[in-house]
N, C-alpha and C positions, 0 to 999 in steps of 0.2 A: 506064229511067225509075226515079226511086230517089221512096221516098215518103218524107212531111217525117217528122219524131222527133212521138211523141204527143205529149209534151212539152218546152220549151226554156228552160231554167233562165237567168232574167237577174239578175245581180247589181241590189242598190240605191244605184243611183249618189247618190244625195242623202243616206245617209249620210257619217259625218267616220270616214275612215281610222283604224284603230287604229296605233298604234306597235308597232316589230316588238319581234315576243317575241325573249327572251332564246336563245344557243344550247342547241340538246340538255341537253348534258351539264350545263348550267349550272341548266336546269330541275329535272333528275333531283337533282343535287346537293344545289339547294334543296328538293323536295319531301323528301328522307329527312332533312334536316332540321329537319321540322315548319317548314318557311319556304312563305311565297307561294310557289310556282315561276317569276310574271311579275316580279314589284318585289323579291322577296327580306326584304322587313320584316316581314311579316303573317305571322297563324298557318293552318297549315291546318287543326291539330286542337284541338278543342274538348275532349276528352277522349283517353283511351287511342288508340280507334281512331274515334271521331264526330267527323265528318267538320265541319267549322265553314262556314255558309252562304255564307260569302264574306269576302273579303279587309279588314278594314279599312282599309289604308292605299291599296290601287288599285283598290280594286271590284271584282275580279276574281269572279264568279260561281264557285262550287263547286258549288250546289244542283242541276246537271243530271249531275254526275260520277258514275258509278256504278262501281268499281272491279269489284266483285262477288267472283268463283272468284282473281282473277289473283293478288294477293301472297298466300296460300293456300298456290297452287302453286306460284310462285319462291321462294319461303321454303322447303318442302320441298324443291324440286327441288336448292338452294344446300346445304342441311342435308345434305341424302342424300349429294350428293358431298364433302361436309366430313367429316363422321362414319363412311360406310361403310370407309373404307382402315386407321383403325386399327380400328375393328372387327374388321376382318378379319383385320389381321396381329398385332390381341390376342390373338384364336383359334389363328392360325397357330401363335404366339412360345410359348404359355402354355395354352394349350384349357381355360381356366376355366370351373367349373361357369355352367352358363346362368343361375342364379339369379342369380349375382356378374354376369354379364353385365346383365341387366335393372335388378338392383339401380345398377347405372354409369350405361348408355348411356339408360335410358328416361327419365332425368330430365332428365339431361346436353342429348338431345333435345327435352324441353319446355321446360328453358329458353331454350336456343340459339334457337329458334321462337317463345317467345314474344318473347324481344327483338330479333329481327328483323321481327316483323311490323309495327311501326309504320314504321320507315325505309322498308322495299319499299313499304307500302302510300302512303306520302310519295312513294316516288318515282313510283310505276306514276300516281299523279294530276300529277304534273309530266309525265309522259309522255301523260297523258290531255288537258292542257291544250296541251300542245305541239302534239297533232297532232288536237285538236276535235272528238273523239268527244262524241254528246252522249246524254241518256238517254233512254227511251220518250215521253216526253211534249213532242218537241219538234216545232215544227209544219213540213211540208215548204214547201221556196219555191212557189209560186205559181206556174201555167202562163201562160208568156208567150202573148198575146193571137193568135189565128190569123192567120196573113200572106194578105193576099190574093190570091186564085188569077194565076200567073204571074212571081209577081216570086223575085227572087233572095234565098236566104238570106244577110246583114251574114256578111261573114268580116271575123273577129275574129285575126290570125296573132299 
């Protein structure tokens, strides 16, 4: 004897179907482009890295996106493998004093990061819109209504 789910999430059929999003990579492409990720016209950023509420030309909502830690860490993680091999083999080739070292790579690295962090953070929200993560403040669907004792649960295949 199996017992029913506490709760059984039903879609709202009397909403109007949205139109399918754009592929993947199309989204990624436009978000590192400061573009919509859904229509491709609209901006995403209002500023450097502020984040714009939403889409002029499709409506598309931004205001529950939350990117947070993630272009952060793909921007370092991209950088780290970009920069660490000559690092290494400037050391290797030449073993410059460490001053000269820091004097090079620590800026070299601030830059490289700063001008990466708009594009990733463009794209991780194309990526965010793709697959509809949403932020703390969004309200759960509503428990479908108890079945009455005896009857079969709707299969849906």
């Amino acid at each position: 004897m199996s017992t029913p789910p506490l709760r059984q999430w039903q879609p709202d059929r009397e909403a109007t179907p949205r139109a399918p999003l754009p592929p993947f990579l199309t989204m990624l492409r436009r978000g590192a482009v400061n573009r919509c990720p859904v229509c491709g016209k609209g901006k995403v950023f209002n500023g450097f890295l502020t984040l714009a509420t939403g889409c002029p030309e499709c409506g598309t909502d931004f205001s529950h996106l939350r990117a947070d830690d993630a272009p952060p860490y793909i921007v370092i993680f991209i950088a780290g493998h970009v920069l660490l091999p000559p690092i290494f083999w400037v050391e290797k080739a030449w073993m410059p004093p460490m001053w000269l070292h820091m004097v090079i790579w620590l800026p070299l690295f601030a830059i490289i990061c700063t001008l990466m962090l708009r594009p990733v953070k463009g794209a991780v929200l194309g990526w965010m819109v793709r697959l509809g993560p949403v932020g703390d403040g969004a309200p759960f669907p509503e428990p479908a209504p108890p079945r009455p004792a005896g009857t079969k649960p709707d299969s849906h295949a």
